[in-house]
LUMNU-95077 format. One record per residue (C-alpha): residue in three letters; x, y, z. Coordinates in steps of 0.02 Angstrom, whole numbers, padded with zeros to 5 digits, always signed. Example, Ala and Ser with C-alpha at 12.3 -4.5 7.8 and 13.67 -1.06 7.14 Angstrom:
BEGIN
ALA+00615-00225+00390SER+00684-00053+00357
END
This chain:
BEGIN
UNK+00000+00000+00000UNK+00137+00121+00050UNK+00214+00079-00109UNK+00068+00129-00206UNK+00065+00287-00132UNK+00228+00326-00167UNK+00214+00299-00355UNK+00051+00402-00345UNK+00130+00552-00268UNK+00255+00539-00413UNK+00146+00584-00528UNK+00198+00743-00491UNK+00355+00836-00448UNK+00490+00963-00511UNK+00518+00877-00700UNK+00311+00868-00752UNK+00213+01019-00766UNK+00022+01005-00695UNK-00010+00975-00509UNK-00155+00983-00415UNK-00347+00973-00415UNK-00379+01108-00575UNK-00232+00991-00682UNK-00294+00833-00639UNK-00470+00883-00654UNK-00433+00935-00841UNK-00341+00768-00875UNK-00484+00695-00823UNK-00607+00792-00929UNK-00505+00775-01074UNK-00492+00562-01047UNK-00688+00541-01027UNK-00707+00650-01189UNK-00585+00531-01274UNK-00660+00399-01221UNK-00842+00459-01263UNK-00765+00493-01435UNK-00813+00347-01532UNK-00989+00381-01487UNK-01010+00530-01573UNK-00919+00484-01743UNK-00894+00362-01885UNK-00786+00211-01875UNK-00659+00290-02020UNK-00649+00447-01908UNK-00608+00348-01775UNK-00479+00231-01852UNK-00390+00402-01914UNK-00413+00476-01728UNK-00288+00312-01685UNK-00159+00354-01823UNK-00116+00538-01710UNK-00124+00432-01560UNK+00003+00308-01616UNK+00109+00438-01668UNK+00128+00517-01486UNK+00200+00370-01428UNK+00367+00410-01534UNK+00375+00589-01475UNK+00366+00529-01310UNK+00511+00433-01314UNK+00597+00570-01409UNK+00541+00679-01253UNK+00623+00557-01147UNK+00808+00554-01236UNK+00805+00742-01292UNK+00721+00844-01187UNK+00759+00764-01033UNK+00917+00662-01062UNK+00980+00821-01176UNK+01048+00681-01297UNK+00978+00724-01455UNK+00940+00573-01559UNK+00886+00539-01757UNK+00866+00351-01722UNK+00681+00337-01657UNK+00616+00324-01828UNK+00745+00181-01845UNK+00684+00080-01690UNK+00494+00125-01767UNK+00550+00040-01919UNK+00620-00102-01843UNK+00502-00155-01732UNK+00367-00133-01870UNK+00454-00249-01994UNK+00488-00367-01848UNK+00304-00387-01796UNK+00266-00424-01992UNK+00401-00533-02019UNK+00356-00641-01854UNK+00162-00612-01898UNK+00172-00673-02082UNK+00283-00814-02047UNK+00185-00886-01886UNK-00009-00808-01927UNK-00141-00730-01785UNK-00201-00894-01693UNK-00181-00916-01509UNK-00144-00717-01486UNK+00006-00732-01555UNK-00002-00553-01628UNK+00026-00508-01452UNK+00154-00602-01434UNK+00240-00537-01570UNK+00214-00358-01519UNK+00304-00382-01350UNK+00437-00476-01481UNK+00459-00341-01592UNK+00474-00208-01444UNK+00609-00306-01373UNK+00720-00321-01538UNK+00710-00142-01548UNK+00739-00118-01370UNK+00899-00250-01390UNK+00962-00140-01565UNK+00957+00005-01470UNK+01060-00073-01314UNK+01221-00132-01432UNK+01210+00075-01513UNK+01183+00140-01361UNK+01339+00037-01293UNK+01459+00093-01408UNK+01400+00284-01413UNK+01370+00300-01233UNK+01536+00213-01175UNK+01634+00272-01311UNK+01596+00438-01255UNK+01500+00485-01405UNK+01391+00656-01370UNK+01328+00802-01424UNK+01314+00854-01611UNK+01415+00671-01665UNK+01263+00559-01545UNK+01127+00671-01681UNK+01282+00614-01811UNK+01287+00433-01783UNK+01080+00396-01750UNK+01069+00480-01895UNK+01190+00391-01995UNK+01117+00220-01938UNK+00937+00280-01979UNK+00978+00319-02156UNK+01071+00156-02170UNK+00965+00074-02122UNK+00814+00150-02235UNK+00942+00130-02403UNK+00958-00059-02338UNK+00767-00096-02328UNK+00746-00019-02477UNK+00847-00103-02607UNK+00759-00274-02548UNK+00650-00283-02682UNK+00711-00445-02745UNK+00619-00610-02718UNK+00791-00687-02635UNK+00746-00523-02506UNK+00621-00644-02374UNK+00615-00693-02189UNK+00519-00844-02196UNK+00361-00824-02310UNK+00381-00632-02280UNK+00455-00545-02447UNK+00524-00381-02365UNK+00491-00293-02545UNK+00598-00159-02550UNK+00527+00038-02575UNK+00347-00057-02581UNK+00364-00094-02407UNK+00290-00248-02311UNK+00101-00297-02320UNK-00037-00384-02287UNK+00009-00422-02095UNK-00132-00472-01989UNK-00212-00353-01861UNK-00198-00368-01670UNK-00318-00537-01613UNK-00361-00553-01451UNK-00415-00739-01392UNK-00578-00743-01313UNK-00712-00890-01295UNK-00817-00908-01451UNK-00724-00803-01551UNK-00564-00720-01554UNK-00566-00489-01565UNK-00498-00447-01705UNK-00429-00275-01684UNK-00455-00171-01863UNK-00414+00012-01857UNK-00580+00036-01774UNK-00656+00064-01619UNK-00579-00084-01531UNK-00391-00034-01579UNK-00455+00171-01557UNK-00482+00111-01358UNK-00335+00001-01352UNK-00220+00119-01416UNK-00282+00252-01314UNK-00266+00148-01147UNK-00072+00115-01169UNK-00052+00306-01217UNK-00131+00342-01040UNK-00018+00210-00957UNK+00148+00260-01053UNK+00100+00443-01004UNK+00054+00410-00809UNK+00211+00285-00816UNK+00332+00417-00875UNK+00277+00548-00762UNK+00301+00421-00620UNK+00482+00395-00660UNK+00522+00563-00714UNK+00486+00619-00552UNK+00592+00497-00464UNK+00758+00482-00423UNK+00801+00428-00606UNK+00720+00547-00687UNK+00830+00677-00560UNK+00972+00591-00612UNK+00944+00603-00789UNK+00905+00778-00777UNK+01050+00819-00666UNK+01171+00740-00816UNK+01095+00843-00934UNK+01111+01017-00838UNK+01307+00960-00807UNK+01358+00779-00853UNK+01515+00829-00758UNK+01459+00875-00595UNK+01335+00716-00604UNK+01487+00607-00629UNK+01574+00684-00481UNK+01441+00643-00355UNK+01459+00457-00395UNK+01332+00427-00558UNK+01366+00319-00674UNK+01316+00458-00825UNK+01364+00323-00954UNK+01253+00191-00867UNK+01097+00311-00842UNK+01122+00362-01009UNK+01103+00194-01088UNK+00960+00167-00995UNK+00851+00302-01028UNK+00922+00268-01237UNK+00840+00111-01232UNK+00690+00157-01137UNK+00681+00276-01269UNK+00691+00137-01401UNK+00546+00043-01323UNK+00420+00170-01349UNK+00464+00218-01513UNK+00463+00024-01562UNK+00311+00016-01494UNK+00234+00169-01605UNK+00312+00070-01754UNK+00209-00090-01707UNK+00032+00010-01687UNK+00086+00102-01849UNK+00087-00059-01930UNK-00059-00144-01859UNK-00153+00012-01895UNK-00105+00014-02082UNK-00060-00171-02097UNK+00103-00112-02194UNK+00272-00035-02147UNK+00371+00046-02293UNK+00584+00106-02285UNK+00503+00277-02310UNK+00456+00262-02109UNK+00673+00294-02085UNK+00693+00405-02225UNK+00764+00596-02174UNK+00572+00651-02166UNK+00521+00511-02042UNK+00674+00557-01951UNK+00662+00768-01948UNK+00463+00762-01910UNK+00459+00701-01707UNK+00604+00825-01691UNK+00461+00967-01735UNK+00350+00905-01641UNK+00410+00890-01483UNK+00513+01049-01505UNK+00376+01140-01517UNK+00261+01073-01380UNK+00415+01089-01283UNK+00546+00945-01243UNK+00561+00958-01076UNK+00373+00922-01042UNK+00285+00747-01050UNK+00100+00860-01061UNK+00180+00980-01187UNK+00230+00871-01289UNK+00071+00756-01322UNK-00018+00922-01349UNK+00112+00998-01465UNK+00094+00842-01572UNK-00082+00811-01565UNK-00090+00989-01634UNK+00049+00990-01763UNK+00004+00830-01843UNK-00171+00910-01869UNK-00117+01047-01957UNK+00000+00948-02038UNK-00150+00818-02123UNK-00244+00958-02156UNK-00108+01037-02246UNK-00082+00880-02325UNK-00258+00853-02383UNK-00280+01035-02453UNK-00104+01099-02507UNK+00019+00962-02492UNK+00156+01048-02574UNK+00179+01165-02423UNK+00132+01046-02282UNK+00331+01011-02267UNK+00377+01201-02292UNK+00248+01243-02154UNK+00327+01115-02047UNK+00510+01175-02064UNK+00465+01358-02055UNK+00362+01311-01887UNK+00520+01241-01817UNK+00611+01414-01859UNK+00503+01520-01769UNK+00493+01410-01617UNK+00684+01420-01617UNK+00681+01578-01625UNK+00515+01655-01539UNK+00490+01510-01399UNK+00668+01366-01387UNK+00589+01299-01226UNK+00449+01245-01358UNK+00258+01331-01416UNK+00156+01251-01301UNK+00247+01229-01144UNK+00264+01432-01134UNK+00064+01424-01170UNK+00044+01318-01020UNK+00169+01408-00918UNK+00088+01579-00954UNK-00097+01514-00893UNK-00010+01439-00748UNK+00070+01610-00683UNK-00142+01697-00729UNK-00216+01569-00643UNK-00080+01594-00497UNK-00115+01789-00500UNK-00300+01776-00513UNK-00325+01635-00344UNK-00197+01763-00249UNK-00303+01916-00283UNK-00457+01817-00259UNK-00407+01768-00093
END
């Protein structure tokens, strides 16, 4: 019990913005309207509503690495990528039955996770930062997107899974859930909408709890001054790693959902695009926010469909003049300063009202 407590009250502290009864109130508005959602729209609305979601779930872990672990890092589209051609490959080759889609998303987290532990080894202990870590994740990104892509050849297969170069993998089954009768088939739907949306909530609550620990302290402490954190004992290589490959997790994770949304995963997902995008958004909800950024990219990738929907040839200029301006008007990100700026009226308006 005592430990329960404990990870409640971490759900906030000095690295998460929102405390109290009016934050907590909102989140809770704003989850019962999400999940009142599907009642009030179409099932295609609904199945798009999960593509943003999934999406969040890379930014996150981009939050994680960059805007608290101040390592910037191009590689999250490359663990995306992997663990989406990893849950095809293992879903093609051994089909749906006995939940084994579930199965194979745990799988395909994990071999991202493990990819990003052997980088992360070498950078991190070979004292790889700054400018040359956004070098090398970069580097292996691209790589990795040229390799995928010249697999076009039938001699290019895992098993009965042709990896199909440029054309990308297809035809993968959906999330199945066993159940007695008959098994849930999860299409991009109301049933993957509500499934997608509960592990958002848990990665969220779970990131606030252990950013507000003494690892998340830690982490934050090496990024203010790596130096001074190494003097008082930390292992800043060790920590490091960690938080890399926590990192990793979620954004293999967003590559699974991505590819049981659309039942395909393409090299274009770690192209230079793929790669620059999260970067946006989570520099302009502001990196070193969990809250900021899941707004920031909820509201970017909006404009960003719409743009693409009704002038496509400026939805990337839009996106790379966005990041200007945020550099240049707001570097602690759009959003955040938003929510810091009501939080300092709402402040001034309980004081005088008292």
């Amino acid at each position: 019990m005592n430990s329960f407590l404990s990870l409640f009250r971490r759900l906030e502290g000095p690295q998460t913005v929102g405390r109290g009864p009016a934050f907590w109130g909102a989140f809770a508005i704003v989850l019962l309207a999400a999940l009142a959602y599907p009642l009030f729209s179409d099932g295609y609305t609904v199945g798009n509503t999960v593509y943003f979601f999934v999406w969040v779930f890379i930014a996150l872990s981009l939050c994680l690495i960059w805007g608290y672990g101040g390592s910037l890092s191009f590689g999250q589209t490359a663990f995306f990528g992997i663990a989406g051609y990893g849950y095809g490959i293992l879903t093609i080759n051994f089909g749906s039955a006995y939940g084994f889609t579930l199965l194979a998303l745990v799988l395909a987290v994990m071999i991202a996770a493990l990819f990003a532990v052997l980088l992360g080894y070498f950078m991190f202990f070979g004292r790889i930062a700054g400018v040359f870590l956004g070098i090398v994740t970069l580097a292996v990104t691209l790589m990795l997107e040229r390799f995928m892509a010249q697999t076009a050849g039938p001699e290019w297969h895992v098993g009965a899974a042709r990896l199909n170069g440029f054309n990308g993998m297809s035809a993968m089954p959906p999330l199945t859930i066993p159940w007695p009768g008959e098994p849930i088939v999860l299409f991009a739907d109301v049933g993957l909408y509500y499934l997608v949306l509960g592990l958002l909530v848990l990665v969220y609550l779970g990131l606030r709890i252990l950013m507000n620990s003494s690892f998340g302290n830690v982490i934050v402490a090496i990024r203010e001054n790596p130096e001074r954190a190494e003097m008082l004992g930390y292992d800043v290589r060790k920590y490091q790693l960690i938080t890399f490959v926590i990192g990793a997790a979620l954004a293999g994770l967003s590559g699974v959902l991505y590819t049981v949304w659309g039942q395909y995963i393409t090299p274009s997902s770690m192209g230079m695009t793929a790669a620059a995008l999260p970067l946006i958004w989570v520099a302009v909800g502001g990196r070193s926010d969990l809250t900021s950024t899941v707004i920031g990219t909820l509201i970017v990738l909006a404009a960003f469909q719409a743009l693409t929907i009704y002038g496509s040839q400026y939805a990337l200029v839009f996106m790379g003049v966005l990041l200007v301006l945020t550099v240049l008007i707001a570097p602690n990100g759009l959003v955040l300063g938003v929510m810091n700026w009501l939080g300092r009226f709402a402040s001034r308006f309980l004081q005088r009202a008292g």
